[in-house]
Structures are given as structure tokens and as C-alpha cells.
C-alpha positions in Angstrom: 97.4 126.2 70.8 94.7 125.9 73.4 92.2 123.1 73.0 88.8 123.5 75.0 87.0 119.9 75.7 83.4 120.0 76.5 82.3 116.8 78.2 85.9 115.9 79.4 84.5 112.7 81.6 83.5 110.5 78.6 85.5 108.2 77.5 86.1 108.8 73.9 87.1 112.7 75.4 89.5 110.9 77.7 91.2 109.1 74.7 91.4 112.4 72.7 92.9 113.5 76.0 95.7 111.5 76.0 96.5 111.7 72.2 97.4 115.4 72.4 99.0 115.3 76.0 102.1 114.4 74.5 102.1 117.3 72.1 104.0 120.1 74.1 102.8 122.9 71.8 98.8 122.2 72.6 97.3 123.1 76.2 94.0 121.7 77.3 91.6 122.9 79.4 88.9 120.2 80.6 85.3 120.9 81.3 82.9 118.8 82.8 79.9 118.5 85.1 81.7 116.2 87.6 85.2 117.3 88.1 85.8 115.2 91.2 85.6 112.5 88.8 87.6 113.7 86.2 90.4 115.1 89.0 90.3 111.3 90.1 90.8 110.2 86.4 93.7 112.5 85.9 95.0 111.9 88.9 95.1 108.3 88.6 96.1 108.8 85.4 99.4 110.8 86.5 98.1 113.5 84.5 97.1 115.8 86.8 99.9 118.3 85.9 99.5 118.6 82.6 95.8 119.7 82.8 93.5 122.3 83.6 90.4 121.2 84.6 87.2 123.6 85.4 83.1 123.1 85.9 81.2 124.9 83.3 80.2 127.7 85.2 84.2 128.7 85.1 83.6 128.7 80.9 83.9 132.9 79.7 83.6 134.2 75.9 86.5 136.4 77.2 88.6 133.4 77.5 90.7 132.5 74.6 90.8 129.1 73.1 92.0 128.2 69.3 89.7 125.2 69.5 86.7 123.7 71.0 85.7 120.2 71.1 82.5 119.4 72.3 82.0 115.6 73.4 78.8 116.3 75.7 76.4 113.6 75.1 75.3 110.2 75.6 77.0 106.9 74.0 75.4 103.6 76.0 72.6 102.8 73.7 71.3 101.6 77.4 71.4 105.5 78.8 70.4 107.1 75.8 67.3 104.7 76.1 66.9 106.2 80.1 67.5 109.8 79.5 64.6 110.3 77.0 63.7 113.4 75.3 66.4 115.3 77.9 69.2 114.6 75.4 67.4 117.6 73.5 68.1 119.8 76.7 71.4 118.6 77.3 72.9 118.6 73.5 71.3 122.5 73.3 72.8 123.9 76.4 76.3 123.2 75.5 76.1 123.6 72.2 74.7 127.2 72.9 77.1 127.3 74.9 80.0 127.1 72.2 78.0 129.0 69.8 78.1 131.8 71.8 81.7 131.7 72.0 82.3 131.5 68.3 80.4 134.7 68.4 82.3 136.6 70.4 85.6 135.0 69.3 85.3 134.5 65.1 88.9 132.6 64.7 87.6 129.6 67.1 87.5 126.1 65.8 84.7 124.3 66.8 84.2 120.4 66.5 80.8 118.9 67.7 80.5 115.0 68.6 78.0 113.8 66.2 76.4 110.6 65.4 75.8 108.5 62.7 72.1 108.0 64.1 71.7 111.5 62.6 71.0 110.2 59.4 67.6 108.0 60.5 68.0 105.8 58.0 66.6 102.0 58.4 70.1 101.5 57.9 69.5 98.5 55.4 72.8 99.4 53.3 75.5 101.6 54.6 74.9 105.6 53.9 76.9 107.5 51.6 76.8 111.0 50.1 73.4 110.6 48.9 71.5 109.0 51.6 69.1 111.4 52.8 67.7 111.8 56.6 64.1 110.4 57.2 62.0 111.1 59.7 58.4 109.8 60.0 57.3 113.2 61.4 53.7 111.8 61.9 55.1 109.0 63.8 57.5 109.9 65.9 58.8 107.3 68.7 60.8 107.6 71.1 64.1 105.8 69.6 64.0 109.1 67.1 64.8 111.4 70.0 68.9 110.9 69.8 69.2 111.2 65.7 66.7 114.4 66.3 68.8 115.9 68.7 72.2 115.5 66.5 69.9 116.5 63.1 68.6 120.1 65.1 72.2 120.7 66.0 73.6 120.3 62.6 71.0 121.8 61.1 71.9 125.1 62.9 75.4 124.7 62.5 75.2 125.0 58.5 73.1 127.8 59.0 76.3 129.6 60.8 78.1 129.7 57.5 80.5 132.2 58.8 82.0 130.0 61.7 84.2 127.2 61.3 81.9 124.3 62.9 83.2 120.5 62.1 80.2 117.8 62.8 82.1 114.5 63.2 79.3 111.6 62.7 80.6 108.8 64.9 79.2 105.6 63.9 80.9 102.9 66.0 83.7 103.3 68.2 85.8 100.8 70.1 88.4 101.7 72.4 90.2 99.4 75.3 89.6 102.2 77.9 86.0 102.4 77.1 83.0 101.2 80.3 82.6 97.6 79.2 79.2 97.6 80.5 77.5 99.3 77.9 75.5 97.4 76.0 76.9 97.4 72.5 77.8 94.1 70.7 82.1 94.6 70.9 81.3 95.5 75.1 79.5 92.0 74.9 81.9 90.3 73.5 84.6 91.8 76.1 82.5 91.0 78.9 81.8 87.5 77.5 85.9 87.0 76.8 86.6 88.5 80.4 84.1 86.5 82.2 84.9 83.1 80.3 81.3 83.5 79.3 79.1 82.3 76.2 78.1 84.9 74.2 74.8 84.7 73.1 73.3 86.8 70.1 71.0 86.8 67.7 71.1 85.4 64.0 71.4 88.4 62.6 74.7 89.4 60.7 75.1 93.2 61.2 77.7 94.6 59.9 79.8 97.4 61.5 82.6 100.0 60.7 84.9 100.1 64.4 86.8 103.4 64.5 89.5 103.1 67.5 91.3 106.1 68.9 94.4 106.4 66.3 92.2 107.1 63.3 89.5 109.1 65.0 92.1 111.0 66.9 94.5 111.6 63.7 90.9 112.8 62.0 90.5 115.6 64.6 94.0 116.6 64.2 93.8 117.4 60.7 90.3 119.3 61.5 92.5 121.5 63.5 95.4 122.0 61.2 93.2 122.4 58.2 91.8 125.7 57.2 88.2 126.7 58.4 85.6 124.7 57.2 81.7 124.6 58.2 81.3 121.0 57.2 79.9 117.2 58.3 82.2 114.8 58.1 81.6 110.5 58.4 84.0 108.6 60.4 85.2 105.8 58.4 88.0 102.9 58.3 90.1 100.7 55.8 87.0 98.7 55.8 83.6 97.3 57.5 83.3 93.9 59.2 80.0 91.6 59.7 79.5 90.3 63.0 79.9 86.5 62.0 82.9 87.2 60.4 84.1 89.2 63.5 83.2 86.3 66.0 84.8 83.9 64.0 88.1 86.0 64.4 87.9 86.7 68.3 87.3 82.9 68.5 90.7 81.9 67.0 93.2 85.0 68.1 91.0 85.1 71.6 89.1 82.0 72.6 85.7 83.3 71.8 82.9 81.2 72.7 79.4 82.2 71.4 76.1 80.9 70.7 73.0 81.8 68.4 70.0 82.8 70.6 66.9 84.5 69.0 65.6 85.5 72.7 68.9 87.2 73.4 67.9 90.3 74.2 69.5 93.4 72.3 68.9 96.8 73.0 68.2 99.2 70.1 67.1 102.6 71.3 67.9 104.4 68.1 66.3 101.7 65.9 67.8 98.7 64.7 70.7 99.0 62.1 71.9 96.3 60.2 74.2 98.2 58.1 75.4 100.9 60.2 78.4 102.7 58.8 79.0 105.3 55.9 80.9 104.9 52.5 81.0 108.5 52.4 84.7 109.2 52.1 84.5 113.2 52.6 86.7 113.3 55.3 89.7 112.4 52.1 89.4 116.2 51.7 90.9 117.1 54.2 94.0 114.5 53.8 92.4 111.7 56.4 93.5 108.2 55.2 92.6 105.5 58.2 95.4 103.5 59.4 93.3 100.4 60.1 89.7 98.3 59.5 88.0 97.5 61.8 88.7 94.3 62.6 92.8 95.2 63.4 91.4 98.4 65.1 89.6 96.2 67.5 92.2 93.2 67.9 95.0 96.3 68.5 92.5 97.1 71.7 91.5 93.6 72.3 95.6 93.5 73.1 95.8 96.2 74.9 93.0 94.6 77.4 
């Protein structure tokens, strides 16, 4: 099987990466904007054999790939906030990009990095089957660019009812490989365990559902092995965890030391979420049962660090 990865320098590609390196009947070929970085990565990585790695101009619809995964995009709530209205630009090209393919080549998988942000909800209770996207059309701010972007693409990708297109809504993702200095709470808490620092956060209790690479990895797999489907589909664990309950946990396994703060400063550039993470269990369909919740998801990384 060959396995085509759009966007083969972020992080959560590189951990996909390694989960099927190890599987001798799948070949990958990597594409990315920056392949000196990503040669460095597999190089330093010791992986440099087992990949192919290409810029996108070297992508052809006469190539043939079973699947491809398309991780292009923008995860640091910090960048997305800097990039502005280009992640339309961005999110379009490549997605074109695959949709062309699947044009050409009808058989082709195609599985498109998607966000929970897609939703726009105020995010006051977690979304489920039912939850339906709002946008205040009149209003719009710049914090709705991201969820727009993801919304237009899976919009169009229903509309291609013929082609086997799998949106996977990422809502929260942890991962011990993952660039620390993002600004998302878990990266806070590394850096704050790391430094020997005090945390310092705010007194609200948000609650989050942490997919780590096992279960989101073991989700794609069964997207490939499972027969065509043009479908969304929620990432989801065992369970959620609030943030109180989650610092109380790193301070007795790790040594956590934290502090409540109402001027530390949090950086919400899709909106604020208090509740962000689905109950919609779709993804059961297709056989997907997560190993962990989050909170051993994120002490199995925590170890790992």
C-alpha cells in the first residue's frame, strides 16, 4: 500500500510517520514545503531509508497512491492567531490539490486533518451528533477564520459524494514529540514541569478530551482498512478530563506546581471553549474503540518526556 502525507513537517504527521514505518507492507511518500527540514528530521531520526520524501511541485495525478493524508495546516493557537485569513489560501491549495487527484485516480483514499473548531460552537457543553455549526455571518471576527476554513473544506468534500474523503475533527491532541512552545494549556504545563516553574492559569475549569498518537493513529488505520466512506468523523477517548482535576494529577505523579492567576494571559484565537470535545461516538462504525482517557493518554507521554 502506498500512503501519500501532505504536510509531512508537523508534528502530529511525524507521529503518524512513525506508527506505519514499522508496517513493511505500507510505503510512504512525504511531502512538504521545507524538505531540508524534514530530511534533517528523518535523518536524525534514522529514518532516512525507509522514506521518500519530495516538495510538492514533485506531486503528479499520474502517480499512484492508495491513500492520501492531508495534515497541511496550522495547530499553535499562537500561529493560527499570526497567519490570519491566509489559512483560507493555504487549506484550499492543498486540498485542491488532493481533490484533483481523486479525480483522476477514483480508488484513492483521502483523509483531511480537520478540527473540532469546525463546529463554531461557544463550546459551553461538549458537541455531539446534534450540535449544529454557527456562524454569526453579520459579525464575523477574526478568531472565525480557522473553523471557516475547516467548515468550506468539508462542506465541499460531502458535496463529492462519489470519492471516499474522511474529515478527522481533531479536538485536542497531546503527544511527547510535539513543539512545547505552543501555547496550549498541556504545552504550559510541560514547560512549567521542565523549567521547575509555577504555572499560573486562570480560574476557569475547562474541560478537555486529549487524544495521543495510539488512538488517533489506530483511528486512521481502520479509515484505511475500512471500505470507502465520504464521512466526518470526531476524535474521541475513554473519557474527558477538567483542568483542575488534571493539575491535581500532574501534581502528585509529577511535582506540579501551579497557581490561580486571573491576569494570566491565555491565548484563544478560535474563541474560548470551555467544553471542547465531542460525545459523538461515530467513529464506533467503523470498529474504533480508544485504548485510553485522557488523562493516561497524557501521563503515558508525560513518561515518555
Amino acid at each position: 500500500m502506498k500512503i501519500a502525507i501532505f504536510g509531512a513537517n508537523s508534528q502530529i504527521a511525524k507521529d503518524t510517520i512513525l506508527f506505519f514505518l514499522n508496517k513493511k507492507e505500507i510505503k510512504l511518500f512525504l511531502f512538504a514545503r521545507n524538505i531540508v527540514t524534514l530530511e534533517k528530521w528523518l535523518i536524525n531520526s534514522k529514518l532516512d531509508n525507509n522514506c521518500k520524501f519530495f516538495e510538492y511541485s514533485s506531486f503528479s495525478n499520474n502517480q499512484k497512491f492508495n491513500v492520501i493524508i492531508n495534515f497541511v495546516g496550522v495547530g499553535d493557537p499562537e500561529k493560527i492567531k499570526i497567519l490570519g485569513n491566509d489559512i483560507f489560501k493555504i487549506t484550499e491549495k492543498f486540498d485542491e490539490m488532493a481533490i484533483e487527484y481523486l479525480k483522476e485516480n477514483k480508488g484513492t483514499k483521502y483523509i483531511f486533518l480537520s478540527s473540532g473548531a469546525v463546529y463554531s460552537s461557544n463550546y459551553q457543553e461538549p458537541v455531539s451528533k446534534d450540535t449544529v455549526a454557527k456562524i454569526n455571518i453579520n459579525n464575523l471576527i477574526s478568531s472565525d477564520w480557522y473553523a471557516i476554513a475547516k467548515l468550506y473544506a468539508e462542506a465541499k468534500h460531502r458535496s463529492l459524494v462519489d470519492y471516499s474523503i474522511v474529515d478527522i475533527r481533531v479536538f485536542n491532541y497531546f503527544s511527547h514529540t510535539q513543539d512545547m512552545s505552543a501555547r496550549f494549556l498541556i504545552t504550559d504545563i510541560v514547560r512549567s514541569l521542565k523549567n521547575k516553574e509555577i504555572l499560573e492559569t486562570s480560574s476557569d475549569n475547562i474541560v478537555r478530551d486529549y487524544i495521543t498518537p495510539i488512538d488517533f493513529n489506530n483511528l486512521i488505520k481502520l479509515i484505511i482498512n475500512y471500505k470507502p466512506l465520504n464521512t466526518a468523523l470526531d476524535c474521541y477517548t475513554k473519557s474527558p478530563i477538567s483542568k483542575f482535576d488534571l493539575l491535581l494529577e500532574l501534581e502528585s505523579k509529577f511535582g506540579l506546581n501551579y497557581r490561580i492567576d486571573e491576569s494570566a494571559v491565555i491565548i484563544n484565537s478560535t474563541g474560548f471553549k470551555s467544553h471542547y470535545y465531542s460525545v459523538n461516538k461515530k467513529a464506533k462504525n467503523i470498529g474504533y474503540s480508544p485504548r485510553n482517557n485522557s488523562l493516561d493518554g497524557i501521563i503515558h507521554e508525560l513518561n515518555k518526556l
